[in-house]
C-alpha positions, 0 to 999 in steps of 0.5 A, a space after each residue: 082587629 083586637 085579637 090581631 093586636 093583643 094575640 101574638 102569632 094572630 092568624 088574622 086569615 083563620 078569623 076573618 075565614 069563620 066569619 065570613 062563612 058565617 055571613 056576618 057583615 064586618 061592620 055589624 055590633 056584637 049585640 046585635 048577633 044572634 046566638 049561633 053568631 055571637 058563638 061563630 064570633 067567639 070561635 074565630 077569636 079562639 082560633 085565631 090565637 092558634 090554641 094547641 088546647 081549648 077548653 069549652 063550657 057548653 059551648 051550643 047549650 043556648 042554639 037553635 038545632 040548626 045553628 048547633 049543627 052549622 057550629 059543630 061542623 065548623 068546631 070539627 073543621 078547625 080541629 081537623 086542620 088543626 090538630 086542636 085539643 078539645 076538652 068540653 064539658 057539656 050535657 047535650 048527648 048528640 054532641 058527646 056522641 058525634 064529637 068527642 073521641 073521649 068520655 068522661 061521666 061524672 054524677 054526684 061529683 063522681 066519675 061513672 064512666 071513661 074511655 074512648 067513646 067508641 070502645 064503650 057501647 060495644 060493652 053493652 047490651 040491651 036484652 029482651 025477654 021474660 021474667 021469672 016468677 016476676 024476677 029477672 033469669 038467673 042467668 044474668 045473675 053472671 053479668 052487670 045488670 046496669 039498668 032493667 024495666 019491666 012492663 008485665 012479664 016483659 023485662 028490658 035490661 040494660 047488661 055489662 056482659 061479662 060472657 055470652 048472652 042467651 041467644 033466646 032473649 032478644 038482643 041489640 046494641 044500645 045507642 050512647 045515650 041509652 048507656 049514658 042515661 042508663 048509668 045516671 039513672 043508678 048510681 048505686 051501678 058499678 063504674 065503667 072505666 075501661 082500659 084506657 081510663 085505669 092511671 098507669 095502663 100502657 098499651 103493649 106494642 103489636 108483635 
């Protein structure tokens, strides 16, 4: 009732629909919530202001892995339905993985990687193989080697490739979180900003 009196243009159907599905009784007190409640309530405030942006400041840091599933499927239902800018910040990987189209990394007050989150794994490779005298291959000497551990003669690296990869070390696709982790852990790397993240890229119309 407060949001439909201090919001104009208040869906008050939007708000009551996400409480409800919460199976939060209508008569119960905020403080008597628990988290993954008080969230749900939250949520149906902001969303029955029909926001074109909302922002949020780690939204499910303080839930349950149950609760921070049920919200995000709900966060990601009104955002389709919507059309709602989301811009959140957040230091849980499986929501940036799973909910964000966009990624911006920042480390000591600097930007360590942008761009559309599908574009940036793709990027990079883990690589497996064999040291050299206790020194990776010349051969990625060609490529950014952003991470590497070694356990014996065994190196595992974490690579920006530039070009093709031998096909004799053992390749794979690293997770999000192997390449977040991977660009934390050395600031001194060079930062990722791909096309879409560089100020004043415009992508040319198809032919």
């Amino acid at each position: 009732r407060m949001g439909q009196e201090l919001n104009p243009g208040w869906d008050q159907a939007a708000a009551e629909r996400i409480v409800r599905e919460g199976n939060l009784a209508p008569s119960a007190r905020i403080g008597s919530l628990s988290g993954g409640q008080r969230t749900r309530v939250a949520f149906a405030l902001a969303f029955g202001k029909r926001p074109e942006l909302l922002l949020l400041d780690e939204p499910m840091s303080d839930l349950d892995p149950l609760a921070r599933d049920e919200i995000g499927s709900l966060l990601m239902s009104e955002v389709a339905e919507r059309g709602t800018t989301v811009l959140m910040s957040s230091h849980m990987l499986s929501e940036v993985e799973h909910m964000c189209d966009y990624l911006l990394v920042m480390a000591g007050g600097r930007v360590r990687m942008a761009g559309d989150t599908d574009e940036l794994v793709p990027l990079h490779t883990v690589v497996t193989g064999v040291t050299t005298d206790g020194r990776l291959p010349d051969a990625l000497a060609s490529h950014t080697v952003i991470d590497v551990r070694t356990a014996g003669r065994q190196f595992t690296a974490l690579v920006r490739h530039e070009a093709p990869l031998d096909r004799a070390w053992q390749l794979a696709e690293p997770s999000l979180e192997e390449v977040l982790l991977g660009y934390l852990r050395h600031p001194e790397a060079p930062a990722l900003l791909s096309p879409t993240a560089v100020p004043g890229h415009r992508e040319e119309p198809a032919a």
